[in-house]
KOLFILO-559347 format. One record per atom (N, C-alpha, C): x negated, y negated, z; atom name. Coordinates in nm, 3 decimals, always signed. Each point is the difference from the previous one (the first is absolute). Layout:
(pt (X Y Z) CA)
...
# end
This chain:
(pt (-13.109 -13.591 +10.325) N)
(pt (-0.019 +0.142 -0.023) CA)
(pt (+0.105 +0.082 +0.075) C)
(pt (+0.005 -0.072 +0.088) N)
(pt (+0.105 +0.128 +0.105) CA)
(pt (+0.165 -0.010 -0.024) C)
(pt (+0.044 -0.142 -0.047) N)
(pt (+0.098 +0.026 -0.086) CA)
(pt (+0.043 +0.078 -0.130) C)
(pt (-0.142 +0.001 -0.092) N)
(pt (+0.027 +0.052 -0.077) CA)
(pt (+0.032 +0.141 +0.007) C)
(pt (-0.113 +0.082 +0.132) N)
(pt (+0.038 +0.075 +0.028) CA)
(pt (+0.175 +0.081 +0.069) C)
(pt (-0.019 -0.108 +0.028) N)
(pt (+0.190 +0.006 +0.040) CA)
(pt (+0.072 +0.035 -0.039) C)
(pt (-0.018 -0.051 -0.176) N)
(pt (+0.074 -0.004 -0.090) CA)
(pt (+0.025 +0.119 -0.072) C)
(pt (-0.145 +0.029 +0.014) N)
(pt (-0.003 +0.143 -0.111) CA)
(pt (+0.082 +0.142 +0.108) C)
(pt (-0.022 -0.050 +0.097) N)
(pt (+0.043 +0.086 +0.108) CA)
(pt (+0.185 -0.017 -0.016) C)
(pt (+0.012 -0.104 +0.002) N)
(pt (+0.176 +0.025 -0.015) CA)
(pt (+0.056 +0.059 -0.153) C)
(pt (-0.104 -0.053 -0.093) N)
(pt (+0.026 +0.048 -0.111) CA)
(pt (+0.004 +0.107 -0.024) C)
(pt (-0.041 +0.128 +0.067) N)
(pt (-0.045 +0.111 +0.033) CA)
(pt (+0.128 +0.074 +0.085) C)
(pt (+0.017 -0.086 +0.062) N)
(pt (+0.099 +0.050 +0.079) CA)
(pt (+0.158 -0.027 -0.079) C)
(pt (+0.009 -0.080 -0.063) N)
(pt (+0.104 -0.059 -0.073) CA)
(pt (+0.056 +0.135 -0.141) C)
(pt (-0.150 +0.003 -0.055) N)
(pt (-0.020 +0.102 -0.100) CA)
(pt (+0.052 +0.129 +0.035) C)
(pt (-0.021 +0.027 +0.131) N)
(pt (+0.043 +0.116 +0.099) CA)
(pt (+0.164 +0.020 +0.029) C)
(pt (+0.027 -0.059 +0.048) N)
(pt (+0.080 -0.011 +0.083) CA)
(pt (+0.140 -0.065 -0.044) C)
(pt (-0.036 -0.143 -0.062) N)
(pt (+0.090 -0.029 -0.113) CA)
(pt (+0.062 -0.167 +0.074) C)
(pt (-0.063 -0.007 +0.099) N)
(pt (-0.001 -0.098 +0.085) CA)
(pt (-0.064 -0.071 +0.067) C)
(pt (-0.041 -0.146 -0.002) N)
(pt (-0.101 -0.060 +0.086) CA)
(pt (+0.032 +0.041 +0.166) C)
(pt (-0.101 -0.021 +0.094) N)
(pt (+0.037 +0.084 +0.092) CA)
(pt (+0.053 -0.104 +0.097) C)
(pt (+0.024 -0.209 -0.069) N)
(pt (+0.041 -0.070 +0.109) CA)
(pt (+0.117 +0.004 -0.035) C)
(pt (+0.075 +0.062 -0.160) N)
(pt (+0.146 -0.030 -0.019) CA)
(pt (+0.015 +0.117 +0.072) C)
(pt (-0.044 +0.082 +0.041) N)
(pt (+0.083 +0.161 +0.068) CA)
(pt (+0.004 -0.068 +0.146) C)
(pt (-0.105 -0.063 +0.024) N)
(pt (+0.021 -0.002 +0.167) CA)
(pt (+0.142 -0.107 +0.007) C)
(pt (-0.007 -0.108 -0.081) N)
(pt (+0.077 -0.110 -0.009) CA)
(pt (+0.173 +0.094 +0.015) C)
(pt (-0.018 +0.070 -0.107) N)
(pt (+0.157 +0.087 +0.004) CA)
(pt (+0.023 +0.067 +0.112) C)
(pt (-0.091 +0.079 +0.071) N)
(pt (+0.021 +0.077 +0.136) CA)
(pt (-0.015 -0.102 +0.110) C)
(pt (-0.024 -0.077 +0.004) N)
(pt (+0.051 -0.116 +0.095) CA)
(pt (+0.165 -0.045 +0.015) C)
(pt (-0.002 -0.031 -0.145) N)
(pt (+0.166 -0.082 -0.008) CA)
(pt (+0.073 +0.119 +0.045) C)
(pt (-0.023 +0.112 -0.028) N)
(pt (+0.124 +0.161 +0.048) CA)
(pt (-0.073 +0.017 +0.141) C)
(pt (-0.081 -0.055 +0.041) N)
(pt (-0.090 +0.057 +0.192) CA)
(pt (+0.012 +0.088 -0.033) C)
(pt (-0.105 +0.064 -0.064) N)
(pt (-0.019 +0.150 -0.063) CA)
(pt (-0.179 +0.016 +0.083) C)
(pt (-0.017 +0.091 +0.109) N)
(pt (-0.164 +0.058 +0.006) CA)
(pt (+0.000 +0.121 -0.004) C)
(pt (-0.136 +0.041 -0.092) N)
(pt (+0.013 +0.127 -0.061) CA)
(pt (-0.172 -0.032 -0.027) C)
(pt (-0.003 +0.162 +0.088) N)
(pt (-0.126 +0.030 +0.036) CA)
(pt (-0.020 +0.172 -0.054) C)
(pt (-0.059 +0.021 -0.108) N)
(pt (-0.008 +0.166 -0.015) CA)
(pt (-0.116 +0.044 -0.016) C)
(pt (-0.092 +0.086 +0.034) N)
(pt (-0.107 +0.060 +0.033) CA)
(pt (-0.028 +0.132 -0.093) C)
(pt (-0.091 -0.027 -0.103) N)
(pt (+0.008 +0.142 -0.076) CA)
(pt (-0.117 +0.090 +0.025) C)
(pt (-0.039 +0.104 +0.021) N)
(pt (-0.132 +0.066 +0.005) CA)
(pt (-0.084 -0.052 -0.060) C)
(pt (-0.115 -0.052 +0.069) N)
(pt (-0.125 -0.070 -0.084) CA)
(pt (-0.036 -0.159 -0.011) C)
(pt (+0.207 -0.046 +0.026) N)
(pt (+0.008 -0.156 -0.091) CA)
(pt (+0.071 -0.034 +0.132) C)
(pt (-0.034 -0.100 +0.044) N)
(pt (+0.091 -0.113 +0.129) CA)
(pt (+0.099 -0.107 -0.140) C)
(pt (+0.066 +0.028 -0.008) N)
(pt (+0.085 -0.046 -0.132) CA)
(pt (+0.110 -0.083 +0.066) C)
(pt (+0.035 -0.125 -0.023) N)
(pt (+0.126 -0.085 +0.038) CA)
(pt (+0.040 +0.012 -0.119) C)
(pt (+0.129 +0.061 +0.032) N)
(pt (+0.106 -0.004 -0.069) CA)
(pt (+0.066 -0.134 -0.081) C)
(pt (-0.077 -0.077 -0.074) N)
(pt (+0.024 -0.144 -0.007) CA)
(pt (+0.105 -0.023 -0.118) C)
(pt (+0.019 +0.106 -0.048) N)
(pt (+0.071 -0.056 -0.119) CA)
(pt (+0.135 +0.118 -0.017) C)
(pt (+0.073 +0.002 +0.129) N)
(pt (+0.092 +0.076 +0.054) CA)
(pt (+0.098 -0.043 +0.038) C)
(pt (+0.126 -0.015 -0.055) N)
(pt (+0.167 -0.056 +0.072) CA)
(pt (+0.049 +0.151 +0.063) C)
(pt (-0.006 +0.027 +0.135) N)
(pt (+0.058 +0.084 +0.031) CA)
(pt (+0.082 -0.028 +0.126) C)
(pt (+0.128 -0.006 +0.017) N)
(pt (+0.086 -0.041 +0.096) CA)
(pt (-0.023 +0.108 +0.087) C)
(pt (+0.038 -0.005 +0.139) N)
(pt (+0.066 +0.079 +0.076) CA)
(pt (-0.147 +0.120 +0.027) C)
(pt (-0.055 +0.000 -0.044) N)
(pt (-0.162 +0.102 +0.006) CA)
(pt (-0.023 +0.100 +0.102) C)
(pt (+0.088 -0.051 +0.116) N)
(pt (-0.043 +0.058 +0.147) CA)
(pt (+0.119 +0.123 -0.068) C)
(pt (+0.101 +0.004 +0.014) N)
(pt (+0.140 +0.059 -0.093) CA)
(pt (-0.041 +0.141 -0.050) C)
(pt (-0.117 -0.058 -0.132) N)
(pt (+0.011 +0.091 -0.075) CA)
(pt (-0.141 +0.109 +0.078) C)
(pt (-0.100 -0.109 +0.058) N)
(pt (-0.072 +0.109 -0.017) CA)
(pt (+0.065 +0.148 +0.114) C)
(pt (+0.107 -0.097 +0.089) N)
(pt (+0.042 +0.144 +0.077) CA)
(pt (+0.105 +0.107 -0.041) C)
(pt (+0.012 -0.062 -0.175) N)
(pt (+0.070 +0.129 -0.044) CA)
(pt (-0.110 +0.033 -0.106) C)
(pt (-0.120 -0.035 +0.052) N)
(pt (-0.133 +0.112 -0.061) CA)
(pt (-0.029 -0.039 -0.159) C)
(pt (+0.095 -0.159 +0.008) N)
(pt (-0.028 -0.041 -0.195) CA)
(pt (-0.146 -0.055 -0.007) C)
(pt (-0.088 +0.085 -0.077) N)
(pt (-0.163 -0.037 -0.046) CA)
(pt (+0.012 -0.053 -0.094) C)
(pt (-0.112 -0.118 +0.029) N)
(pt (-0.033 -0.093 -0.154) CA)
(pt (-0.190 +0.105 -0.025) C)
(pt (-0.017 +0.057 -0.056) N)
(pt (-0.123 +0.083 -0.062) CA)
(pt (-0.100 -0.162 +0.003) C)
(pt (+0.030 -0.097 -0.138) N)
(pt (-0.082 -0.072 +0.003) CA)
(pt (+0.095 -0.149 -0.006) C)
(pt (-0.006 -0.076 +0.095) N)
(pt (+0.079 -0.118 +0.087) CA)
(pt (-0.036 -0.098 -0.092) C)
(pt (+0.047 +0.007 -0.160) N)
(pt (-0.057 -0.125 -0.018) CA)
(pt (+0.124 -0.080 -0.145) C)
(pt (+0.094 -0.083 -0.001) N)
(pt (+0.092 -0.046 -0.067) CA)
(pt (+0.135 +0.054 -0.004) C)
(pt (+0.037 +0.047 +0.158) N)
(pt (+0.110 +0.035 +0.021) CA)
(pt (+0.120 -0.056 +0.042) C)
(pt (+0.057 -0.038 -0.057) N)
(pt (+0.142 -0.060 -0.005) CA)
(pt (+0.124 +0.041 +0.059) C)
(pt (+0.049 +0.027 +0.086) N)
(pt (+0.159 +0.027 +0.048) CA)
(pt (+0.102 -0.113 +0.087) C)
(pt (+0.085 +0.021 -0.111) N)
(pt (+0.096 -0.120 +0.070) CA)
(pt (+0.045 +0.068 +0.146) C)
(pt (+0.031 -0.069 +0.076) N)
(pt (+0.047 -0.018 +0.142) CA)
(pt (+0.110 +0.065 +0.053) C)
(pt (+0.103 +0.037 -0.139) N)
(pt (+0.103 +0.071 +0.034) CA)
(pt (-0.008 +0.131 -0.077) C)
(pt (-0.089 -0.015 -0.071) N)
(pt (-0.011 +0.176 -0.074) CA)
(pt (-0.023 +0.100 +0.162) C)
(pt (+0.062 +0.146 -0.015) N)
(pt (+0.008 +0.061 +0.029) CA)
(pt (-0.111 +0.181 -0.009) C)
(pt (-0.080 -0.026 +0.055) N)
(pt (-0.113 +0.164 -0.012) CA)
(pt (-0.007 +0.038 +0.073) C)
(pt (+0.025 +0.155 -0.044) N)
(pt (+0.011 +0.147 +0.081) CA)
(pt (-0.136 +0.017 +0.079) C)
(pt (-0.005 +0.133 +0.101) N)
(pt (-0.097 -0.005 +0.030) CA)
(pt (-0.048 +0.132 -0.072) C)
(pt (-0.147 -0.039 +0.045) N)
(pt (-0.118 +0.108 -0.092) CA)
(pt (-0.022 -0.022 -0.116) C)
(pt (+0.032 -0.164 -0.062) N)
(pt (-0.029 -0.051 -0.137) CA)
(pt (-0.149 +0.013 +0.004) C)
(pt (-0.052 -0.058 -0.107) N)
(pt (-0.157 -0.049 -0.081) CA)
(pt (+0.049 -0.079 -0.090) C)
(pt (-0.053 -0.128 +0.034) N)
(pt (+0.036 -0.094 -0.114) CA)
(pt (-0.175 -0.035 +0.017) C)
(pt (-0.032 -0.003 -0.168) N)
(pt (-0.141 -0.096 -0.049) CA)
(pt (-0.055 -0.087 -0.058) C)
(pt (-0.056 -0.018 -0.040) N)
(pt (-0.042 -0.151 +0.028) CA)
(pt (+0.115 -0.105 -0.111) C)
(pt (-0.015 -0.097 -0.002) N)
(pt (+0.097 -0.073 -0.113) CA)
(pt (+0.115 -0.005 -0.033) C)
(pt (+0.060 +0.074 +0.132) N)
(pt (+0.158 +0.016 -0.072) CA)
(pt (+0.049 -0.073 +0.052) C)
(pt (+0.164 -0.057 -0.066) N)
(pt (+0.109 -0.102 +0.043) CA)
(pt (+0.108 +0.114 +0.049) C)
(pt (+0.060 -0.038 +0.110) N)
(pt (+0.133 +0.069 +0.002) CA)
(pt (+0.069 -0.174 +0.065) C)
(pt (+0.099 -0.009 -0.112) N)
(pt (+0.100 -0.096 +0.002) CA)
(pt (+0.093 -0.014 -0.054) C)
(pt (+0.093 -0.138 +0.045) N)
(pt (+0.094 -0.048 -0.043) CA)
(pt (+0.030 -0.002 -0.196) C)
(pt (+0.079 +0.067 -0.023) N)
(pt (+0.058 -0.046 -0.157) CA)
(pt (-0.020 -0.136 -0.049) C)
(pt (+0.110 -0.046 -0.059) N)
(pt (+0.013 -0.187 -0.063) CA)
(pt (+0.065 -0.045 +0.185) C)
(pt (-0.042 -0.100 -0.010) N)
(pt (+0.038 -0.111 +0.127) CA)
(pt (+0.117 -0.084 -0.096) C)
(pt (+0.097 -0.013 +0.126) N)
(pt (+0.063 -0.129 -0.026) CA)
(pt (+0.064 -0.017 +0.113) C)
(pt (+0.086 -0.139 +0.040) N)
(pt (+0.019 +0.032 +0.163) CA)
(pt (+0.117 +0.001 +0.046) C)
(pt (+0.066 +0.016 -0.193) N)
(pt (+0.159 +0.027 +0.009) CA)
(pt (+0.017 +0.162 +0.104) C)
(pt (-0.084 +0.084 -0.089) N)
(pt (-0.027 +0.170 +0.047) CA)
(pt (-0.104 -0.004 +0.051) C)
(pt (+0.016 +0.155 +0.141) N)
(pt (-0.064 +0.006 +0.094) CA)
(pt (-0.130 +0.052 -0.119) C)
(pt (-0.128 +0.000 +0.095) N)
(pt (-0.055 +0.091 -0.099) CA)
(pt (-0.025 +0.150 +0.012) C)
(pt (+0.017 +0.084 -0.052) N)
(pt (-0.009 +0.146 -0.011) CA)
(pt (-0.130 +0.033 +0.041) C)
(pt (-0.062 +0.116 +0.083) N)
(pt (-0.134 -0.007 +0.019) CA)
(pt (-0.040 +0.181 -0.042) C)
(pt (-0.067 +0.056 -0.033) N)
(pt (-0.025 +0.149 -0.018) CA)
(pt (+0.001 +0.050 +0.186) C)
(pt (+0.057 +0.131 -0.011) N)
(pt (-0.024 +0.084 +0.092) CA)
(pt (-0.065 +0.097 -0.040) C)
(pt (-0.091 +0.086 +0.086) N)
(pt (-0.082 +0.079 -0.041) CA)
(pt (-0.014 +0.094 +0.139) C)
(pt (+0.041 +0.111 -0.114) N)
(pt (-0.005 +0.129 +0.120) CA)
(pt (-0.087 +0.048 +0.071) C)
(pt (-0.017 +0.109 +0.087) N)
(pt (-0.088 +0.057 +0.063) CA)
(pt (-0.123 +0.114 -0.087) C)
(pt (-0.087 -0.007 +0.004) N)
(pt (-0.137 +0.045 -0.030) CA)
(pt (-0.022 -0.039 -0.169) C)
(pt (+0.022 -0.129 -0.004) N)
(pt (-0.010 -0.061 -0.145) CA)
(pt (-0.163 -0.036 -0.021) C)
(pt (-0.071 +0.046 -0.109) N)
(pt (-0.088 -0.073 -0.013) CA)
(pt (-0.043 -0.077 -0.119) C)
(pt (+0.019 -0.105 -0.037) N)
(pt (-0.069 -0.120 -0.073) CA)
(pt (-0.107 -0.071 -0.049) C)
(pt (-0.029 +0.086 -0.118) N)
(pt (-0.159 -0.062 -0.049) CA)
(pt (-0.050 -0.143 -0.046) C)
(pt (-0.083 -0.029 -0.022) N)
(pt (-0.069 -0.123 -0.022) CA)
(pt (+0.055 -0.087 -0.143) C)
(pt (+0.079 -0.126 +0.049) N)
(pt (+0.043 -0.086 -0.112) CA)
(pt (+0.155 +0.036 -0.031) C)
(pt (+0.081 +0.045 +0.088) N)
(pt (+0.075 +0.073 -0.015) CA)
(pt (+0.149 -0.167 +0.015) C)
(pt (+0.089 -0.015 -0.042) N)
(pt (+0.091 -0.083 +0.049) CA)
(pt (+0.114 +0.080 +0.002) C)
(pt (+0.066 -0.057 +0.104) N)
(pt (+0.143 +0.088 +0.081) CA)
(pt (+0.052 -0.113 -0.003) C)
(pt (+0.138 +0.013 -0.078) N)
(pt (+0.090 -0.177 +0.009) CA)
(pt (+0.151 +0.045 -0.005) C)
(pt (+0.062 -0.102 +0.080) N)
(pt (+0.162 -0.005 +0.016) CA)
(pt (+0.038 +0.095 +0.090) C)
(pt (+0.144 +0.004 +0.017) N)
(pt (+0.084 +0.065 +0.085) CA)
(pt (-0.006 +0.158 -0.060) C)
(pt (-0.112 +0.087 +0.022) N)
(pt (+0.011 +0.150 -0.067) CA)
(pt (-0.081 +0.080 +0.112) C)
(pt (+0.028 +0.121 +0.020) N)
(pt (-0.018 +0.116 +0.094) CA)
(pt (-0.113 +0.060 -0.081) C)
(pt (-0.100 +0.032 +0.064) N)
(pt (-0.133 +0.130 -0.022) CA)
(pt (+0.042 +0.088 +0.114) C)
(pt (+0.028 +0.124 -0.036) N)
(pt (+0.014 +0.108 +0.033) CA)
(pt (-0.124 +0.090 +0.078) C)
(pt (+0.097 +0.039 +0.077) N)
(pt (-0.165 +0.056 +0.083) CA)
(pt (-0.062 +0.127 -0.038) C)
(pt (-0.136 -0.008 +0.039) N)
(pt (-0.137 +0.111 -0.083) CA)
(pt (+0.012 -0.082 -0.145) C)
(pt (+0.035 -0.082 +0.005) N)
(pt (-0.054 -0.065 -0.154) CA)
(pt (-0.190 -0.059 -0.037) C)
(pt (+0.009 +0.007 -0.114) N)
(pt (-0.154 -0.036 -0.056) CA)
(pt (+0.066 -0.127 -0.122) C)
(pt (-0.078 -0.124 +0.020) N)
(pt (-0.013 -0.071 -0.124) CA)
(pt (-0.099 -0.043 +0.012) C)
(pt (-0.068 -0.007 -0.146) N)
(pt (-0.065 +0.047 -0.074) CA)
(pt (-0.109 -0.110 -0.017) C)
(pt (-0.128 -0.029 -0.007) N)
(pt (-0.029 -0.134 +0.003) CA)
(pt (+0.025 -0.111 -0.117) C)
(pt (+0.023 -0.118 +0.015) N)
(pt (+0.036 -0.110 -0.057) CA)
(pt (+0.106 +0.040 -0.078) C)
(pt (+0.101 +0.076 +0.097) N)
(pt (+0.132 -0.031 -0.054) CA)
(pt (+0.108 -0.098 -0.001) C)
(pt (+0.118 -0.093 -0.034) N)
(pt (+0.076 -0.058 +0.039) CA)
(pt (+0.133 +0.074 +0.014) C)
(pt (+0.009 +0.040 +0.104) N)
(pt (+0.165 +0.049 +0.049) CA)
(pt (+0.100 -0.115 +0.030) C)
(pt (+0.125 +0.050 -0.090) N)
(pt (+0.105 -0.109 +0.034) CA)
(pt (+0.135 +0.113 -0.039) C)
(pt (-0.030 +0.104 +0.009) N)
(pt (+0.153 +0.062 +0.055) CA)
(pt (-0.045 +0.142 +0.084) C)
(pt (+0.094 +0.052 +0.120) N)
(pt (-0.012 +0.077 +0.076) CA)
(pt (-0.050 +0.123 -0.059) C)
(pt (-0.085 +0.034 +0.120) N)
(pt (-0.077 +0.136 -0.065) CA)
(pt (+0.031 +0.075 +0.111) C)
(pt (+0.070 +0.124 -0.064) N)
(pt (+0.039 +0.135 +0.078) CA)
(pt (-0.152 +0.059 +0.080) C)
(pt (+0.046 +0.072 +0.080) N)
(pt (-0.074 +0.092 +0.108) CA)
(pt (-0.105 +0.080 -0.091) C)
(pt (-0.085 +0.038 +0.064) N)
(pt (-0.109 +0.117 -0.058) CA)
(pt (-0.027 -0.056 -0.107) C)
(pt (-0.028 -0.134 -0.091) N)
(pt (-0.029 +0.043 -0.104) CA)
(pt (-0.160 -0.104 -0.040) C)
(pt (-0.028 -0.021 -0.127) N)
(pt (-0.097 -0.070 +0.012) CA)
(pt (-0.007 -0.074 -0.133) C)
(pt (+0.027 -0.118 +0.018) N)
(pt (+0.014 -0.093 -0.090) CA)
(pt (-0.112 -0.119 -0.089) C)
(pt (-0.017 -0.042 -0.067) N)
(pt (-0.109 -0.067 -0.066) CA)
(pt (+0.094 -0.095 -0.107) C)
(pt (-0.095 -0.120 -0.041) N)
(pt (-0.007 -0.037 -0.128) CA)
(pt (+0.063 -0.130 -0.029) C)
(pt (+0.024 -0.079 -0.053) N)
(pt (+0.082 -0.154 +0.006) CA)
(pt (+0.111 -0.002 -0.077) C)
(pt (+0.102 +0.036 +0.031) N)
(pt (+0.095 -0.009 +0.115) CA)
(pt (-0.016 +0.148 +0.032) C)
(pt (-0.032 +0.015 +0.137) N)
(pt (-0.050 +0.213 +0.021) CA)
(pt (+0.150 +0.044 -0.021) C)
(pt (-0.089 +0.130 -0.036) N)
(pt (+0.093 +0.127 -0.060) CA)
(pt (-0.024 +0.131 +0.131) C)
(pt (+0.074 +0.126 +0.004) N)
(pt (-0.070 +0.077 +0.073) CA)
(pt (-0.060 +0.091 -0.097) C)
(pt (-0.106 +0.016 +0.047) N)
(pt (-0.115 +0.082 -0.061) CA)
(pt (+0.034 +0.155 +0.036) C)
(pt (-0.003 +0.023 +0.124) N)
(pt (+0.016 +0.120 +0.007) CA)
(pt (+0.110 -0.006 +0.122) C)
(pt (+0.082 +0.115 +0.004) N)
(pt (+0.112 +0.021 +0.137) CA)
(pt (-0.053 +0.121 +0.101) C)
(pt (+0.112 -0.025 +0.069) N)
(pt (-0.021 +0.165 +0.103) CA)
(pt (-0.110 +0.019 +0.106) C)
(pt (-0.101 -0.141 +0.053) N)
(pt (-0.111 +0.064 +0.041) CA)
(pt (+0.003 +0.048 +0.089) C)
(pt (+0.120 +0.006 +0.073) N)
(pt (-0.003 +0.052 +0.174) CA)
(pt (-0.135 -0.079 +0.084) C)
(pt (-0.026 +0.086 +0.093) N)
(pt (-0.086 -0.094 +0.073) CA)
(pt (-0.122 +0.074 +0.002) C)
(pt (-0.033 +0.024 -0.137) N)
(pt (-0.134 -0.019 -0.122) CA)
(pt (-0.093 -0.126 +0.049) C)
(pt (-0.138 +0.001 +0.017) N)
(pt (-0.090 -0.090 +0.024) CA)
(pt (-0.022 -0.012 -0.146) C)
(pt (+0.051 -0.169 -0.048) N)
(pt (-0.068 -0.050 -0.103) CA)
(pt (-0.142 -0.049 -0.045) C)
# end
C-alpha cells in the first residue's frame, strides 16, 4: 500500500512539475547545485532547478516568483532587478566543441514569464518584458515587450512603466 502510495505521489508530482523528483535531485548533484526557496505558506525545495552561481544573483535582487524548472547555463549573464518564472531556459544555442558556445545576456530590470526559452549568443535589453512561453533567439532592444515563437516586439517605448 505505501508504495503504491508513493507512486501516485510522484506521479502527481511528475504531472506537476514535469519531472520525477529523484531525476532532479540526481541532476543537482552532478552540477553540486543546493537550492533551498521558501514561498509564503509552502516550505518548497526547489528540486527541479539548474541554477548556477544563486548566491550572485540573488545579490543583484534576481527573483524566481515560483522556483520551479529553471534552467540557466553557468555562463549566461543577468542584470540585476530581473524576475525570471517558473520554467524558463536561458541557454546555450547549437553545441559543438569546434565553437565556443554563445550564451544570452540579459539586462538590468528584465522580467521573464513562465515557459519562456532564451537561446544563443543574443542581448535582452534592459526594462524588457517577454512574454510567457516565448522562444527568443535574436536580441531584443530596451523598453520593449516581446512574445510569441520566434518573439516579436509587441509593444515599444515602455520607459520604466510597471508591466
Amino acid at each position: 500500500m505505501h508504495s503504491e502510495v508513493l507512486f501516485m505521489i510522484k506521479r502527481i508530482y511528475a504531472s506537476l512539475f514535469g519531472l520525477y523528483k529523484e531525476n532532479a535531485r540526481l541532476v543537482l548533484k552532478i552540477f553540486g547545485i543546493k537550492l533551498k526557496f521558501r514561498s509564503p505558506g509552502i516550505n518548497q525545495l526547489a528540486d527541479v532547478c539548474c541554477i548556477p552561481d544563486i548566491e550572485t544573483l540573488k545579490k543583484n535582487n534576481v527573483t524566481f516568483p515560483h522556483p520551479v524548472g529553471i534552467v540557466i547555463n553557468p555562463s549566461a549573464k543577468i542584470g540585476k532587478n530581473c524576475v525570471i518564472y517558473q520554467n524558463v531556459t536561458i541557454g546555450s544555442g547549437k553545441y559543438s566543441e569546434k565553437y565556443n558556445c554563445q550564451v544570452p545576456i540579459i539586462g538590468e530590470n528584465v522580467t521573464i514569464y513562465a515557459n519562456s526559452v532564451v537561446i544563443g549568443g543574443i542581448y535582452v535589453g534592459k526594462n524588457s518584458v517577454i512574454g510567457a512561453g516565448s522562444i527568443v533567439v535574436r536580441d531584443v532592444p530596451e523598453n520593449v515587450i516581446v512574445a510569441g515563437n520566434p518573439a516579436k516586439i509587441i509593444k515599444t517605448n515602455l520607459g520604466n512603466s510597471i508591466v
